[in-house]
Structures are given as C-alpha cells and as structure tokens.
N, CA and C of each residue as an Amber inpcrd file, in Angstrom:
protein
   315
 129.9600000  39.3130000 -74.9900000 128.5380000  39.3750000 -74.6800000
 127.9280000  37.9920000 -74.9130000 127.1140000  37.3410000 -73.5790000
 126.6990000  36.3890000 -74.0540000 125.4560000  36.3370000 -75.0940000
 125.0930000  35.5710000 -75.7230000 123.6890000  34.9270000 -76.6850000
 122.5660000  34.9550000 -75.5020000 122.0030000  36.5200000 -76.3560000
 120.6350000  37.2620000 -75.3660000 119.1750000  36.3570000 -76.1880000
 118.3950000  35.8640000 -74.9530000 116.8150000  35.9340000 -75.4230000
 115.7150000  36.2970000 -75.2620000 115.2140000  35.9110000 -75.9840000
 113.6170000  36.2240000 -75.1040000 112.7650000  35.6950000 -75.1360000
 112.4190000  34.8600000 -73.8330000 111.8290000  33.7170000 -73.5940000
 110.3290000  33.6630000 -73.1040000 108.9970000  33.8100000 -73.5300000
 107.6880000  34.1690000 -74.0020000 107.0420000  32.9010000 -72.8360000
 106.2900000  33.3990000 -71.7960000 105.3740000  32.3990000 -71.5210000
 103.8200000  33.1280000 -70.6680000 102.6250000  32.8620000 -70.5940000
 101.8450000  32.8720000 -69.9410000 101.2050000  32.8730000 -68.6760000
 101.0280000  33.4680000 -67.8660000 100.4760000  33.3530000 -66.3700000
  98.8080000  33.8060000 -66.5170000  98.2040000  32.8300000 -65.8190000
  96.6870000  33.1160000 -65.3910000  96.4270000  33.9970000 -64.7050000
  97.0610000  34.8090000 -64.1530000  96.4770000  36.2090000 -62.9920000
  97.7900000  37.1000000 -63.0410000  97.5660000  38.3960000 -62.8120000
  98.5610000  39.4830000 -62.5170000  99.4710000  38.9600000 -61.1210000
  98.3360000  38.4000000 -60.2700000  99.3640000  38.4570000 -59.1470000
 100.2510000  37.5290000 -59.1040000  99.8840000  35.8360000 -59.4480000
 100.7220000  35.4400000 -59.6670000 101.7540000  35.1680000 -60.6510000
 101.2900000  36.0010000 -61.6710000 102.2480000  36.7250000 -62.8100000
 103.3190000  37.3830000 -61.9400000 103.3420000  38.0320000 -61.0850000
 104.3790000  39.2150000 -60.2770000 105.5080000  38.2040000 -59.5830000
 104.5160000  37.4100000 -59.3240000 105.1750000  36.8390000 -57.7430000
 106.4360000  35.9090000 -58.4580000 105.8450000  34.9310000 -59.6430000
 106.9030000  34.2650000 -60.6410000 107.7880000  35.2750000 -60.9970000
 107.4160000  36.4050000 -61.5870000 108.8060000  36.7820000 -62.3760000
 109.8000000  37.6800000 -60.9280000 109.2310000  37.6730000 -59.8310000
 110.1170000  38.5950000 -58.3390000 110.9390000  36.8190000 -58.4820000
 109.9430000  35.9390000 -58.0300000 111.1000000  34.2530000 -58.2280000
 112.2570000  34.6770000 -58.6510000 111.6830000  34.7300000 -60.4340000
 113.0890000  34.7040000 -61.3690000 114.2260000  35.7230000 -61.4530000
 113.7070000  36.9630000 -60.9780000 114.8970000  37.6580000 -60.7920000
 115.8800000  37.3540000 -59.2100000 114.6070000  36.9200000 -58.3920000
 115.6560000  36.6080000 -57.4280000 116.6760000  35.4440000 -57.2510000
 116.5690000  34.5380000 -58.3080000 117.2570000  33.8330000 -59.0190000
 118.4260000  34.4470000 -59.6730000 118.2840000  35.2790000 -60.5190000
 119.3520000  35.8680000 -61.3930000 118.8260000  35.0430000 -62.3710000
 118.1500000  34.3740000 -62.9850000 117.5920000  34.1080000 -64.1300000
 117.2840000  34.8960000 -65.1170000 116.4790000  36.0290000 -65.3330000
 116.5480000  36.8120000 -66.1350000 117.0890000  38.2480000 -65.4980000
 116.6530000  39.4310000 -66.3770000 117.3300000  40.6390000 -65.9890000
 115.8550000  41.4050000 -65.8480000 115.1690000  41.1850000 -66.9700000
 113.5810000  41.9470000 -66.7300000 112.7390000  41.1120000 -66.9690000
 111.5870000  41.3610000 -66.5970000 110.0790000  40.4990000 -67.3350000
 108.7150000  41.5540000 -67.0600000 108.7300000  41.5970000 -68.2960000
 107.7300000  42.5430000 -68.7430000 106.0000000  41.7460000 -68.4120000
 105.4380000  42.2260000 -67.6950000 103.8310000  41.5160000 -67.6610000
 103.0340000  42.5300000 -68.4660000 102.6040000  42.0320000 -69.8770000
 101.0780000  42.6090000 -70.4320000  99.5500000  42.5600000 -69.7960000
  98.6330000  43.3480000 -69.9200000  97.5760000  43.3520000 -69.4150000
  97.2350000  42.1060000 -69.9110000  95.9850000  41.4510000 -69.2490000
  94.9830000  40.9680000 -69.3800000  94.8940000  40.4690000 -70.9390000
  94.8230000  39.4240000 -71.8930000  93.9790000  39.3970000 -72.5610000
  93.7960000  37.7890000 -72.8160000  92.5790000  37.9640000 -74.0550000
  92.1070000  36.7310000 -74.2560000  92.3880000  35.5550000 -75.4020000
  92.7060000  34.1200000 -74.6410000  93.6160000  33.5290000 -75.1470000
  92.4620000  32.2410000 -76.0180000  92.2110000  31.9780000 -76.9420000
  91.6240000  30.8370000 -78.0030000  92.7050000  29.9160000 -78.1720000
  92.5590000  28.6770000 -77.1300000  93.5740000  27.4810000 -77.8530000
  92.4130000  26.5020000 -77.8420000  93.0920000  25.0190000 -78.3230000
  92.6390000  23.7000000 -78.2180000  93.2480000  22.7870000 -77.5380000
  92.1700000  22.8510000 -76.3020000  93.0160000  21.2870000 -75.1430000
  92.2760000  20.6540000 -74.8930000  92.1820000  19.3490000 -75.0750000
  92.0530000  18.0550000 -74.6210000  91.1010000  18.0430000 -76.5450000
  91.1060000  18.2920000 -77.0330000  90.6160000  18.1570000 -78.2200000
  89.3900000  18.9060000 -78.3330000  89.1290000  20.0870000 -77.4940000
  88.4240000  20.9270000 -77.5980000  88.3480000  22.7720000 -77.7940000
  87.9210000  23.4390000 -78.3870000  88.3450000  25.0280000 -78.2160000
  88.0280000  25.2880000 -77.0830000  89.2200000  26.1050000 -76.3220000
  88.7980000  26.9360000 -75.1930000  88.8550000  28.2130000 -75.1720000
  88.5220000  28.8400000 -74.1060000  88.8110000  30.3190000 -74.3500000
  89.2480000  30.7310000 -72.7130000  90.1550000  31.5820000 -72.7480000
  90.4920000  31.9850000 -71.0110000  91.2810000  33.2710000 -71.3250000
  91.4110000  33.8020000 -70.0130000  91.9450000  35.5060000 -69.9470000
  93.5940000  34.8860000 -68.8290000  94.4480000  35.9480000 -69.8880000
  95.9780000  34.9980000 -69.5700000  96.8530000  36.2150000 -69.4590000
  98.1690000  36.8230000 -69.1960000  98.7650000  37.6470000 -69.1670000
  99.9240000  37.2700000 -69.8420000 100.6580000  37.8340000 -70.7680000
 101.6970000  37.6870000 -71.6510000 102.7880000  37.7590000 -70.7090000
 104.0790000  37.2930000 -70.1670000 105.2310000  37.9100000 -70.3140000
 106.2530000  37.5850000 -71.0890000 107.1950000  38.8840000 -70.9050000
 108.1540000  38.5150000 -71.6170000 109.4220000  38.9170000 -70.6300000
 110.2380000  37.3650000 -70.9430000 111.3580000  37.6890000 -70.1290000
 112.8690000  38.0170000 -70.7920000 113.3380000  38.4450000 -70.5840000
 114.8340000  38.8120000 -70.4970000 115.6750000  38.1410000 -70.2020000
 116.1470000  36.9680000 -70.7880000 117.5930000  36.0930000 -70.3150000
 118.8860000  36.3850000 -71.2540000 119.7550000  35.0690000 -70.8350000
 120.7380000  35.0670000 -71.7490000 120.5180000  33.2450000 -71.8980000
 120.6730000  32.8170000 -72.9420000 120.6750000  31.1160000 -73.5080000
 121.1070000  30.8820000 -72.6920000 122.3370000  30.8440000 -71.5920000
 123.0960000  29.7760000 -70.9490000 121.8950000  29.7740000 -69.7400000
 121.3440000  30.4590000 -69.5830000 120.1580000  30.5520000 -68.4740000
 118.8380000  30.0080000 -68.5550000 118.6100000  29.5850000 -69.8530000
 117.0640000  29.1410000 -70.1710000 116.7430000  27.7460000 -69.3950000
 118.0940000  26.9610000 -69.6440000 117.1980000  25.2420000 -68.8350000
 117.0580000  25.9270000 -67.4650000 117.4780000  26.2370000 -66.8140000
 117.0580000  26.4750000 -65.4370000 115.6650000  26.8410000 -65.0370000
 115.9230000  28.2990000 -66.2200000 114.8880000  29.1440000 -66.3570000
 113.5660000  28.2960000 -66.5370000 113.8650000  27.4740000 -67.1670000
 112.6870000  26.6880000 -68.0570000 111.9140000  25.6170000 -67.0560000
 112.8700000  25.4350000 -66.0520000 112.4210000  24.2130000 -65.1080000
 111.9820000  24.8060000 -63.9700000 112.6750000  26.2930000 -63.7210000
 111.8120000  27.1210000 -62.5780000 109.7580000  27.3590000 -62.8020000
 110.0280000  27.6890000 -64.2420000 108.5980000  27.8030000 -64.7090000
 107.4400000  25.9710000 -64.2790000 108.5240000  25.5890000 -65.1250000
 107.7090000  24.5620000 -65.0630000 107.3140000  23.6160000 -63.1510000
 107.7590000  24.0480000 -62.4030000 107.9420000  24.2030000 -61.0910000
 106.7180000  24.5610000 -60.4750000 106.9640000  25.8210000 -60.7770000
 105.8790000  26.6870000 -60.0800000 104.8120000  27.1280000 -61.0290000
 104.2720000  27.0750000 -62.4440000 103.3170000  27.1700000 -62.9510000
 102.2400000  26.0830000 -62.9180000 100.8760000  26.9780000 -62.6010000
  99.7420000  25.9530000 -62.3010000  99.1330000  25.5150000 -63.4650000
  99.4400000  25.8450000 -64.4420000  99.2420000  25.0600000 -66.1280000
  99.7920000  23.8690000 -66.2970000  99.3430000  22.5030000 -66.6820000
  99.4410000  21.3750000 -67.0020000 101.0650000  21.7900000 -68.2720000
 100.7820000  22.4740000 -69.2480000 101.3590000  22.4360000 -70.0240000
 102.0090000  24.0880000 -70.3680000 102.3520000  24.5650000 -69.6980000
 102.8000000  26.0120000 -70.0330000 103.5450000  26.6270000 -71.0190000
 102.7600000  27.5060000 -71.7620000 103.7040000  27.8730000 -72.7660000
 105.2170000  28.4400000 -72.4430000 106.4140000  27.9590000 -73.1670000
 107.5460000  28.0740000 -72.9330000 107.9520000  27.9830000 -74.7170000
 108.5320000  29.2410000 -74.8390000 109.0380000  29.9610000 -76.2530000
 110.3160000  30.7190000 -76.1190000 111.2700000  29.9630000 -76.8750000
 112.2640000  30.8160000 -76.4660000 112.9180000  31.5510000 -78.0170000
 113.0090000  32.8010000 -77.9960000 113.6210000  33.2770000 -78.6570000
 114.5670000  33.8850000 -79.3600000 115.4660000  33.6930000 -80.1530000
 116.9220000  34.5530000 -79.8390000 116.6830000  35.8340000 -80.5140000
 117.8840000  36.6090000 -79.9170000 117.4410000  38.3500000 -79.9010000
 118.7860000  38.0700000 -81.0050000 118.9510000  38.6530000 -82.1460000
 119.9950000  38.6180000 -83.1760000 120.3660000  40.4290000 -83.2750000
 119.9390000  41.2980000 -82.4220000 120.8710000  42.3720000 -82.4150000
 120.0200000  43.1730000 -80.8110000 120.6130000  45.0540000 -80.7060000
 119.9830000  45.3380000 -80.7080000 121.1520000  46.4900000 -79.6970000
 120.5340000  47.2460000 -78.2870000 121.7730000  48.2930000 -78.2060000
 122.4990000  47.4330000 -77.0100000 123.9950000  47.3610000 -77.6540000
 125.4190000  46.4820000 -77.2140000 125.4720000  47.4570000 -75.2570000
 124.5910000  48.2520000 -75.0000000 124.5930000  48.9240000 -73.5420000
 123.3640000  47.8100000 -72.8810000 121.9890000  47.6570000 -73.5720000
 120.8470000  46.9740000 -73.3490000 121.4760000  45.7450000 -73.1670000
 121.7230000  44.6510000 -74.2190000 122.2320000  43.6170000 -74.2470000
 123.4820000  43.0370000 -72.9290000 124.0040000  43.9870000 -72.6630000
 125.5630000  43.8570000 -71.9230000 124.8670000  43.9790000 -70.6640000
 123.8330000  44.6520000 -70.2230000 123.3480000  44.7990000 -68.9910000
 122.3330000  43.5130000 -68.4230000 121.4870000  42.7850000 -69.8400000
 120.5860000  41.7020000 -69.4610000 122.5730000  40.5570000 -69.1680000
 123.0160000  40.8550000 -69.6780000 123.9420000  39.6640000 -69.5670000
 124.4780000  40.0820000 -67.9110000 124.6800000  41.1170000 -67.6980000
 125.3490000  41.3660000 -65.9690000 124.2470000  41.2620000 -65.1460000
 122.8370000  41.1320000 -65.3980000 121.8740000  41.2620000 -64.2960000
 121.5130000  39.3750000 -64.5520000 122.2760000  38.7280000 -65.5350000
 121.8220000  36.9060000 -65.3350000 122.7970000  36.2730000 -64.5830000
 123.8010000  36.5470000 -63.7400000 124.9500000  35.7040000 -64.2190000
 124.8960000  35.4250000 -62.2380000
C-alpha cells in the first residue's frame, strides 16, 4: 500500500470548486475530493485583515502524487497564493486506503 494523504486546499466558488477537483480525478491524481459548504475565511494579505467566503476541500491522494497534484492546483487556481496542505493519513481501513491507492495510479 502506498503512503496515503490528505491534501487540504481552498476554492472561491462551488462551481469552480467542482470543475478543479472533475480536473483532478480526470488526471488520476486523487481518488476523492470532498467540497464543504460555503464558509468564512479571516486571513492577513498584503499586511492587512481580510475576510472572504471560500469552500474547503479535501482531497484524497497518495504522496507519490502530490508534486503533480500540487502544480495542477497551482495551474489552474485563481488565488495568487493558494492554500496547499498536505497531510499524511498514519492509519485507517486497509479496504479505504488500498482503493485511494488503485483510483491514483
């Protein structure tokens, strides 16, 4: 089984939230990507607080897939600086895991 993650980034709208993660699977980049509703995001850019309405996802890879993964985002996201978080998954069910690894490859 390869080294599963889960790699966390942001989209400004549902739709083009959809349209990126249809990209990445039609890639074989990840296996799923989960889009959260709507909510509201408090950072600091350009040395100021902002506030904006952002959609969470979360994707489904395996590590040997992230640079790709990582440069597809950065590609096609209309954010200057897009959040890109990658996380490793350290267990979870060996059926779940074995399937994100056959739906990346």
């Amino acid at each position: 089984m390869a080294d599963i993650v889960l790699l966390l980034t942001t989209w400004p709208d549902e739709q083009s939230a959809q349209k990126a993660a249809i990209t990445f699977l039609n890639k074989n980049l990840v296996a799923c990507v989960n889009i959260l509703p709507k909510m509201l995001s408090v950072y600091r850019w350009d040395g100021e607080v902002q506030t904006g309405t952002e959609h969470q996802m979360l994707l489904k890879t395996t590590a040997n897939r992230t640079e790709e993964l990582k440069q597809v985002i950065l590609d096609n996201h209309p954010y200057e600086c897009p959040e890109i978080l990658i996380l490793p998954v350290t267990g979870g069910s060996e059926e779940y895991l074995n399937w994100i690894t056959g739906n990346t490859k």
